[in-house]
KEFITOR-285707 format. One record per residue: x, y, z of N, C-alpha, C, O in turn; residue in one letter. Coordinates in pm, whole numbers, padded with zeros to 5 digits. Example, Ala and Ser with C-alpha at 12.3 -4.5 7.8 and 13.67 -1.06 7.14 Angstrom:
<rs>
R / nc1 / nc2 / nc3 / cac1 / cac2 / cac3 / cc1 / cc2 / cc3 / oc1 / oc2 / oc3 / residu
R / 01319 / -00569 / 00780 / 01230 / -00450 / 00780 / 01320 / -00330 / 00780 / 01424 / -00332 / 00846 / A
R / 01285 / -00225 / 00708 / 01367 / -00106 / 00714 / 01290 / 00003 / 00787 / 01341 / 00114 / 00804 / S
</rs>
This chain:
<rs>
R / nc1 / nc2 / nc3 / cac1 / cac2 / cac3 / cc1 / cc2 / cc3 / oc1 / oc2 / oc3 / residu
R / -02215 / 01580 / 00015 / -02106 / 01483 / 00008 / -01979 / 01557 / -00035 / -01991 / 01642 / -00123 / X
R / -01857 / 01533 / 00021 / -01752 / 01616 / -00003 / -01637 / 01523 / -00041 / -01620 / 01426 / 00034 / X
R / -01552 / 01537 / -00150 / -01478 / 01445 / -00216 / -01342 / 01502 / -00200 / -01326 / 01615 / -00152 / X
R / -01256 / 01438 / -00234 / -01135 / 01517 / -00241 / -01020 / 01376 / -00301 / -01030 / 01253 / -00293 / X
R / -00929 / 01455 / -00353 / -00825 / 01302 / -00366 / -00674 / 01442 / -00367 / -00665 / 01560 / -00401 / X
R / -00595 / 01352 / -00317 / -00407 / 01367 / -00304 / -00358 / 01254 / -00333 / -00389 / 01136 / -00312 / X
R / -00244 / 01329 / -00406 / -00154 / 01222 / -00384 / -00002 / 01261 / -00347 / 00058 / 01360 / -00389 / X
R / 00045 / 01165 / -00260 / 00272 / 01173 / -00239 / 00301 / 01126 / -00246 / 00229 / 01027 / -00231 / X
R / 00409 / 01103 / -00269 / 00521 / 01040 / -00335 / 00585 / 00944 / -00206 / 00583 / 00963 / -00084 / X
R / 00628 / 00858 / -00270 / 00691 / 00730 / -00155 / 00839 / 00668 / -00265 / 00835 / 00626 / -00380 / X
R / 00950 / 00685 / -00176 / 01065 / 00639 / -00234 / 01107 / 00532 / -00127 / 01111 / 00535 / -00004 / X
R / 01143 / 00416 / -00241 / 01152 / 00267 / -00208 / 01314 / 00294 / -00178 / 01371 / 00399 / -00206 / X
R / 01377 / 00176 / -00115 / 01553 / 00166 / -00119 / 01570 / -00018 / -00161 / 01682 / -00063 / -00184 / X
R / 01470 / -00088 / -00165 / 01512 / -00228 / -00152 / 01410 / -00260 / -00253 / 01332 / -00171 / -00288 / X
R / 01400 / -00407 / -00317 / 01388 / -00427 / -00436 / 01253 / -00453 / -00362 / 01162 / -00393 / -00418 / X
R / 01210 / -00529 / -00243 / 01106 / -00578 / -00172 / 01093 / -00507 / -00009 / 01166 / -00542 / 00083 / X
R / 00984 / -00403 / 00003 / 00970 / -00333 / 00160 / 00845 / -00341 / 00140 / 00779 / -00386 / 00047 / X
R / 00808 / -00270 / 00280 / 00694 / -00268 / 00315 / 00675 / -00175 / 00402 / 00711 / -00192 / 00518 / X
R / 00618 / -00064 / 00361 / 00641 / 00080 / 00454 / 00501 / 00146 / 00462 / 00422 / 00167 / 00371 / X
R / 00488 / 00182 / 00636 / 00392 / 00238 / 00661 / 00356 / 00382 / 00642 / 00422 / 00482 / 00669 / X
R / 00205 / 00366 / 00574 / 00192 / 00519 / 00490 / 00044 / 00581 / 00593 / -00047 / 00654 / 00555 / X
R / 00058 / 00538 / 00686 / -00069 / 00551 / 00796 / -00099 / 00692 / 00806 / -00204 / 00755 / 00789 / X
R / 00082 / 00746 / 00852 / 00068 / 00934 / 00879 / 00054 / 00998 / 00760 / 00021 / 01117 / 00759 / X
R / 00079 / 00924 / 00639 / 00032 / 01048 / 00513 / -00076 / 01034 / 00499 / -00133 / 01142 / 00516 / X
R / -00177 / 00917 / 00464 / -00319 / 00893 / 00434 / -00389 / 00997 / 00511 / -00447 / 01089 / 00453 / X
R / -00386 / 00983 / 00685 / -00431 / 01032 / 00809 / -00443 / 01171 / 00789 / -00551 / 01230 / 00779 / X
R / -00305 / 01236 / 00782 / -00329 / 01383 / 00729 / -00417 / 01417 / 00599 / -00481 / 01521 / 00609 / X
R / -00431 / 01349 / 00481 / -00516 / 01394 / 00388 / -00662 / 01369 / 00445 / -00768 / 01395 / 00388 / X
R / -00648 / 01324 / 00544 / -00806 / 01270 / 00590 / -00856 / 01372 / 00649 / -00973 / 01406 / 00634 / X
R / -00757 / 01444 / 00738 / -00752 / 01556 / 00837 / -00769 / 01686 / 00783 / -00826 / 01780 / 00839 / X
R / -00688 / 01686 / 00613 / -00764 / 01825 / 00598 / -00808 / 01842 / 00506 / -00816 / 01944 / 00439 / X
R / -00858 / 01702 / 00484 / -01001 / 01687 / 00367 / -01159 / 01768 / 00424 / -01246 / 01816 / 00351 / X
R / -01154 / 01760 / 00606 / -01231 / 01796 / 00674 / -01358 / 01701 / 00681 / -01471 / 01750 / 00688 / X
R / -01337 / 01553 / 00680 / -01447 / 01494 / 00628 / -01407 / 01455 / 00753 / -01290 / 01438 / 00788 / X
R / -01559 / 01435 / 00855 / -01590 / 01353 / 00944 / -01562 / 01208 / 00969 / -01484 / 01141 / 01035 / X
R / -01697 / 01183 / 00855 / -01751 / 01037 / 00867 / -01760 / 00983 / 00714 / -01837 / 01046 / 00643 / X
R / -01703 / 00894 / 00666 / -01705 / 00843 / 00535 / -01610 / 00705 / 00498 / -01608 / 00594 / 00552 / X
R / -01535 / 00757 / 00389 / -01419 / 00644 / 00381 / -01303 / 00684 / 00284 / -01324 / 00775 / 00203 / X
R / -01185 / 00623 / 00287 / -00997 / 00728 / 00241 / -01025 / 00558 / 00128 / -01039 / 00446 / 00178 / X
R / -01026 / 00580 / 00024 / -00962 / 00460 / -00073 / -00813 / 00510 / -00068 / -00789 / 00630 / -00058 / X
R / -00717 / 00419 / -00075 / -00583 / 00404 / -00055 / -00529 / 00337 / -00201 / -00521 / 00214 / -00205 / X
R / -00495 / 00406 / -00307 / -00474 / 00349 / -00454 / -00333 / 00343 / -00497 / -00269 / 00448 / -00485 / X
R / -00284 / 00256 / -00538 / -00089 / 00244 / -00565 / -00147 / 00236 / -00727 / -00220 / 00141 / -00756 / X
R / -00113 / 00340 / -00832 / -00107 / 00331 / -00980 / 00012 / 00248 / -01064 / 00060 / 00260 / -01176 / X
R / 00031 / 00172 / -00972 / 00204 / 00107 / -01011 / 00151 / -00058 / -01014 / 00073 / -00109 / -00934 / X
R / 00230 / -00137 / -01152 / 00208 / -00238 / -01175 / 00302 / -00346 / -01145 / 00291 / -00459 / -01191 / X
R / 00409 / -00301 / -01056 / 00475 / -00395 / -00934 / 00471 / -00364 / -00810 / 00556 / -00421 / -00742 / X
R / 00383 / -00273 / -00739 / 00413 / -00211 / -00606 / 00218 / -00275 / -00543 / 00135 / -00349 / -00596 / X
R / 00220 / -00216 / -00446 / 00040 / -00277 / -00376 / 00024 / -00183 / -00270 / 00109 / -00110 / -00217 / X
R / -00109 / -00196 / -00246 / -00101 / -00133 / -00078 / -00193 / -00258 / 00010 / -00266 / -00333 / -00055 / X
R / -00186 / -00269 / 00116 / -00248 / -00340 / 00193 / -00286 / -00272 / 00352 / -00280 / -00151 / 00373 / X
R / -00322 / -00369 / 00452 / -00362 / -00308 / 00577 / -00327 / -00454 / 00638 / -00378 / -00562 / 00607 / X
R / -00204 / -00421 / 00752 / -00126 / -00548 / 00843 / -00098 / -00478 / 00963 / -00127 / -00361 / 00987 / X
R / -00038 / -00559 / 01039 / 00059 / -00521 / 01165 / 00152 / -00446 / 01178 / 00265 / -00489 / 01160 / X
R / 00127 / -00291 / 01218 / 00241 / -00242 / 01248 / 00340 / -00247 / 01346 / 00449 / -00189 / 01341 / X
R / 00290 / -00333 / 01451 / 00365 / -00317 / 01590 / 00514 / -00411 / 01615 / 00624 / -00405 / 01671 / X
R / 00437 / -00492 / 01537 / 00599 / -00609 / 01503 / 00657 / -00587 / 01380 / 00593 / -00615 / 01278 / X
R / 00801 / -00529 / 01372 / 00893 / -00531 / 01252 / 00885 / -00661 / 01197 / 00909 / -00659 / 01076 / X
R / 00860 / -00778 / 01243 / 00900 / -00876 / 01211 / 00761 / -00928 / 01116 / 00772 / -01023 / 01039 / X
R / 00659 / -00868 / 01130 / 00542 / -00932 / 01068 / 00544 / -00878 / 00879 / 00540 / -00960 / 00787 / X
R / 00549 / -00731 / 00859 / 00567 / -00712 / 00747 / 00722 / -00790 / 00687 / 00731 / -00774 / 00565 / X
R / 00828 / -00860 / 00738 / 00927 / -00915 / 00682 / 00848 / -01048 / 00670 / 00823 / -01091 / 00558 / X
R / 00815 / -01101 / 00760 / 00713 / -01257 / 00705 / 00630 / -01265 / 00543 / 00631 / -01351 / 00455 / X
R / 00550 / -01113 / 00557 / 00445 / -01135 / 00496 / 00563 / -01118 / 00324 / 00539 / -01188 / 00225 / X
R / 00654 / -01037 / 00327 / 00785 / -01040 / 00239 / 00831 / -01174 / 00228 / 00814 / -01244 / 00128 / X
R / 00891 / -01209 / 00338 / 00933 / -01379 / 00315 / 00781 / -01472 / 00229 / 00786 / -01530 / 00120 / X
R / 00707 / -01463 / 00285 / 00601 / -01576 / 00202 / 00571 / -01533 / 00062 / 00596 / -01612 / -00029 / X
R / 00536 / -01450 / 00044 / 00556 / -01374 / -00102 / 00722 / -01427 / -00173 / 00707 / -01514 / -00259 / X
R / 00801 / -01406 / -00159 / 00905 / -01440 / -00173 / 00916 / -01617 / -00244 / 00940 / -01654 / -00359 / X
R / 00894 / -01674 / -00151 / 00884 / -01834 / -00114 / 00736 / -01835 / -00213 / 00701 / -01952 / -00225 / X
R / 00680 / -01781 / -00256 / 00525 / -01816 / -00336 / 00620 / -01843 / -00475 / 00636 / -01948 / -00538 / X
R / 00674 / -01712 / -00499 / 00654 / -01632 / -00651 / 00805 / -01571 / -00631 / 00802 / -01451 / -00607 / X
R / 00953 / -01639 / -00636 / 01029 / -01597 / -00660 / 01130 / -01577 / -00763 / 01181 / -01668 / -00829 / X
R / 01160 / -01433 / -00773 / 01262 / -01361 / -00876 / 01302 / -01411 / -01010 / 01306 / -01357 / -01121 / X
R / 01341 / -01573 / -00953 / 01416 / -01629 / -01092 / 01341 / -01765 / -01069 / 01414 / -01863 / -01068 / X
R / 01208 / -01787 / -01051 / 01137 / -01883 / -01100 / 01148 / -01897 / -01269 / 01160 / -01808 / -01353 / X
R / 01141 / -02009 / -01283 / 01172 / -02064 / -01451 / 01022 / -02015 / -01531 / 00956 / -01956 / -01445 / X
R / 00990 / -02016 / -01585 / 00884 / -02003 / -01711 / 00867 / -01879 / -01717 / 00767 / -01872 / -01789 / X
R / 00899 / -01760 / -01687 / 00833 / -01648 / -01676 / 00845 / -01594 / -01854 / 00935 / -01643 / -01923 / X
R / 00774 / -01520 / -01899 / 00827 / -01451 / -02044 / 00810 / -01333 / -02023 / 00816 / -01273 / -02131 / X
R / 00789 / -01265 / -01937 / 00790 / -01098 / -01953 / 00965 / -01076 / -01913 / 01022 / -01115 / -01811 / X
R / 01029 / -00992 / -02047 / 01145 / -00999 / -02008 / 01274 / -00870 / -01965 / 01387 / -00846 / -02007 / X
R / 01162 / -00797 / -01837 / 01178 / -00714 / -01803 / 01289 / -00784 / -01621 / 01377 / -00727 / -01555 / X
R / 01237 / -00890 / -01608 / 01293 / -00959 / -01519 / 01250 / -00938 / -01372 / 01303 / -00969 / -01265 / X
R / 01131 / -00874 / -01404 / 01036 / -00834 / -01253 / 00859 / -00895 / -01239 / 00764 / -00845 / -01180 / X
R / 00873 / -01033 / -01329 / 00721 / -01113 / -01340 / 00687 / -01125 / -01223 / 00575 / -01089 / -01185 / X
R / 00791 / -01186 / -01128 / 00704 / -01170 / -00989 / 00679 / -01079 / -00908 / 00610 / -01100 / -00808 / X
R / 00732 / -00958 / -00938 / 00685 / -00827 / -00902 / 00510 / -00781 / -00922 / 00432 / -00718 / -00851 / X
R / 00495 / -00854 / -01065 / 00389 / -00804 / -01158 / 00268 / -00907 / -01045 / 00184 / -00867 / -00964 / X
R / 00302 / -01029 / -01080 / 00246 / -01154 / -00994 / 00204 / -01095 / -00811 / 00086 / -01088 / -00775 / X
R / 00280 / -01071 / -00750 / 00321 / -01018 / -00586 / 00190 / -00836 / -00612 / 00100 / -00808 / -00533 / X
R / 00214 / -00781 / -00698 / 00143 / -00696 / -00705 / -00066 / -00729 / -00709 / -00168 / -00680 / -00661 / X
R / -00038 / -00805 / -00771 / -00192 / -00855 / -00867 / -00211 / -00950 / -00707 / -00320 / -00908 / -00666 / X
R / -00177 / -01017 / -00639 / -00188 / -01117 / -00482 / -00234 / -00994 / -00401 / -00350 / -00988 / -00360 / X
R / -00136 / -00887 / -00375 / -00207 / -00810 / -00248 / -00289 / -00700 / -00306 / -00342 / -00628 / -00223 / X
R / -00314 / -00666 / -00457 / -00359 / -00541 / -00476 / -00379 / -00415 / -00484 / -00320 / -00357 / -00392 / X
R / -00424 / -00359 / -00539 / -00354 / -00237 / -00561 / -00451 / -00143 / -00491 / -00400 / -00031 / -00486 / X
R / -00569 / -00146 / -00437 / -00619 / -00034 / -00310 / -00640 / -00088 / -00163 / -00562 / -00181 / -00142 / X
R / -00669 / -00078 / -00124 / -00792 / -00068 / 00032 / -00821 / 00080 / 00069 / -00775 / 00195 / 00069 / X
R / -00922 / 00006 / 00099 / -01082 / 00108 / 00152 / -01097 / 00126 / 00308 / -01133 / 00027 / 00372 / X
R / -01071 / 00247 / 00376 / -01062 / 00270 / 00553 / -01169 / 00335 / 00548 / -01211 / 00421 / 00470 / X
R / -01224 / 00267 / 00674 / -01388 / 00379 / 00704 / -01326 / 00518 / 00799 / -01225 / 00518 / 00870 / X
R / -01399 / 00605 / 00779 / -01312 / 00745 / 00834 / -01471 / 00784 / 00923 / -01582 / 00809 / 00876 / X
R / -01420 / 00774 / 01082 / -01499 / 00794 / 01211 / -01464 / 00894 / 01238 / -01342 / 00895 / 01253 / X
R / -01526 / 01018 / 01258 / -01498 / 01160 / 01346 / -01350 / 01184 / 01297 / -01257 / 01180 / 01377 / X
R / -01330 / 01209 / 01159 / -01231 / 01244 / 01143 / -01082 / 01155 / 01135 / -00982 / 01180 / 01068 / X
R / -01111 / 01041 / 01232 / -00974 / 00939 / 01213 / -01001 / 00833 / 01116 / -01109 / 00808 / 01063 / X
R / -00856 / 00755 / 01095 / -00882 / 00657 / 00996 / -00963 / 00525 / 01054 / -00876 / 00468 / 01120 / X
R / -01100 / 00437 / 01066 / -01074 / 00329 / 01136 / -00959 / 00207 / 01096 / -00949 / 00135 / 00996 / X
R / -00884 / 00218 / 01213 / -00821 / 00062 / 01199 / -00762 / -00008 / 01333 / -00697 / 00053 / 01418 / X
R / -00778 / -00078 / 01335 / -00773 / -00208 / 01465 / -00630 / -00217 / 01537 / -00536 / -00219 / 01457 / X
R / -00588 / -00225 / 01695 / -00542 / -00157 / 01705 / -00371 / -00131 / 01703 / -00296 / -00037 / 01729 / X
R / -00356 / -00289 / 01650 / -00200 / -00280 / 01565 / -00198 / -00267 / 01400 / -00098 / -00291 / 01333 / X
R / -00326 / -00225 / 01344 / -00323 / -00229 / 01184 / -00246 / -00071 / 01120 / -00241 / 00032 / 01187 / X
R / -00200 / -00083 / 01003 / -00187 / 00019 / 00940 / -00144 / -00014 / 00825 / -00103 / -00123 / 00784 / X
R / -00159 / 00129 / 00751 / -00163 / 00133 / 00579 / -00075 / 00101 / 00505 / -00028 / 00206 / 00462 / X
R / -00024 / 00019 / 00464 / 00150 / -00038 / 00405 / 00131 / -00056 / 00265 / 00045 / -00126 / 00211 / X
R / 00268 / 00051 / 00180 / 00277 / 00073 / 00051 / 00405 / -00047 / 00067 / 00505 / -00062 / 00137 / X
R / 00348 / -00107 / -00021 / 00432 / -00257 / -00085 / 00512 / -00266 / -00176 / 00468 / -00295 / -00288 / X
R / 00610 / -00250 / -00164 / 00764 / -00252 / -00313 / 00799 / -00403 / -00355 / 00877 / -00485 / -00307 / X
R / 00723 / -00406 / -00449 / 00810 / -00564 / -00521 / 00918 / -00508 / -00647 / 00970 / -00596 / -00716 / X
R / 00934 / -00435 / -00662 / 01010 / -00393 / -00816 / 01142 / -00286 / -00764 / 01202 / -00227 / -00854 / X
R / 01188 / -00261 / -00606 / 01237 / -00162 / -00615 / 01396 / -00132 / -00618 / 01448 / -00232 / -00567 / X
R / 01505 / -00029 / -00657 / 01402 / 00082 / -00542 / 01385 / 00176 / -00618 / 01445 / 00188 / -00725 / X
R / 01282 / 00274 / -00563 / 01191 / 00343 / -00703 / 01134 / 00458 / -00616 / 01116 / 00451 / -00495 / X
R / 01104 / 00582 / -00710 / 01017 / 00664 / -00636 / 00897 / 00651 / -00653 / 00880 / 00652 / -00774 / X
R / 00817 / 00641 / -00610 / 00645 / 00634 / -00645 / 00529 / 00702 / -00580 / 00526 / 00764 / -00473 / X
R / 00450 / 00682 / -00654 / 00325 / 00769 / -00570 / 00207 / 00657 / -00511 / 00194 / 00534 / -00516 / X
R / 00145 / 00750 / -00462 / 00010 / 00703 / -00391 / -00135 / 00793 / -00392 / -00165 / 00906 / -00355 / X
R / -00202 / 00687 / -00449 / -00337 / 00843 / -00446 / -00440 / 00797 / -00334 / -00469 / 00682 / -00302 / X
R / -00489 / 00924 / -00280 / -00617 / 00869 / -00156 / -00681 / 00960 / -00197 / -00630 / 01071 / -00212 / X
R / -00816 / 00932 / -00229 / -00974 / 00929 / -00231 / -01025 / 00950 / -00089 / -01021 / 00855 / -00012 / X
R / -01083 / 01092 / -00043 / -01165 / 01060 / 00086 / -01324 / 01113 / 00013 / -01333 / 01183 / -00089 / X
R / -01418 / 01070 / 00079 / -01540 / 01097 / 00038 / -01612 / 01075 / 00155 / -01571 / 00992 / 00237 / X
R / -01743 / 01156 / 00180 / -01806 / 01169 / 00287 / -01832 / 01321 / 00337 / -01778 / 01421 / 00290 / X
R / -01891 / 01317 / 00403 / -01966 / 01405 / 00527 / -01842 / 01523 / 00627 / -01884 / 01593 / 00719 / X
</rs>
């Protein structure tokens, strides 16, 4: 069994994006040298997420922003953390902070408009990302 973990850095510009991290994961996958296994995808940040959506329409990661938005927004009343980013904290803890890709002959599996999207609710910020590959 052969393990490996990286991590790079991802710099945000907007307080709320959604940016595809498909070609960095992919390459650590590539010269992890692991066949067949699986890449955990981990954001160590307690306003940011990663998820797995639509890359092919610009317009789908701005939806999935708009509904988040419209859930859990900015200057909703009751909040007491008074850093002024609760729904950052909230928006983070909803999409989560890994996903898990099965890794086939070397590629990442994913379906065939999906990809890996590092999630900014707090930004804009520099941040990292760690991937876990393990396997064969």
């Amino acid at each position: 069994m052969k393990f490996v973990q990286q991590e790079f850095g991802v710099s945000t510009r907007r307080r709320s994006e959604m940016i595809d991290i498909t070609s960095q994961v992919q390459a650590i996958v590539r010269e992890s040298g692991v066949s067949n296994g699986e890449a955990v995808v981990f954001c160590p940040h307690t306003t940011a997420a990663i998820t797995i959506n639509e890359n092919a329409d610009p317009d789908v990661p701005h939806d999935i922003l708009l509904t988040l938005d419209d859930l859990l927004p900015q200057s909703r009343g009751g909040y007491r953390h008074c850093e002024g980013n609760s729904d950052a904290h909230c928006k983070s803890s909803l999409v989560g902070a890994s996903e898990q890709v099965l890794i086939c002959e070397g590629r990442l599996t994913l379906g065939t408009w999906q990809a890996v999207f590092f999630c900014e609710f707090d930004g804009s910020r520099n941040r990292k990302v760690i991937v876990q590959v393990r396997g064969a």
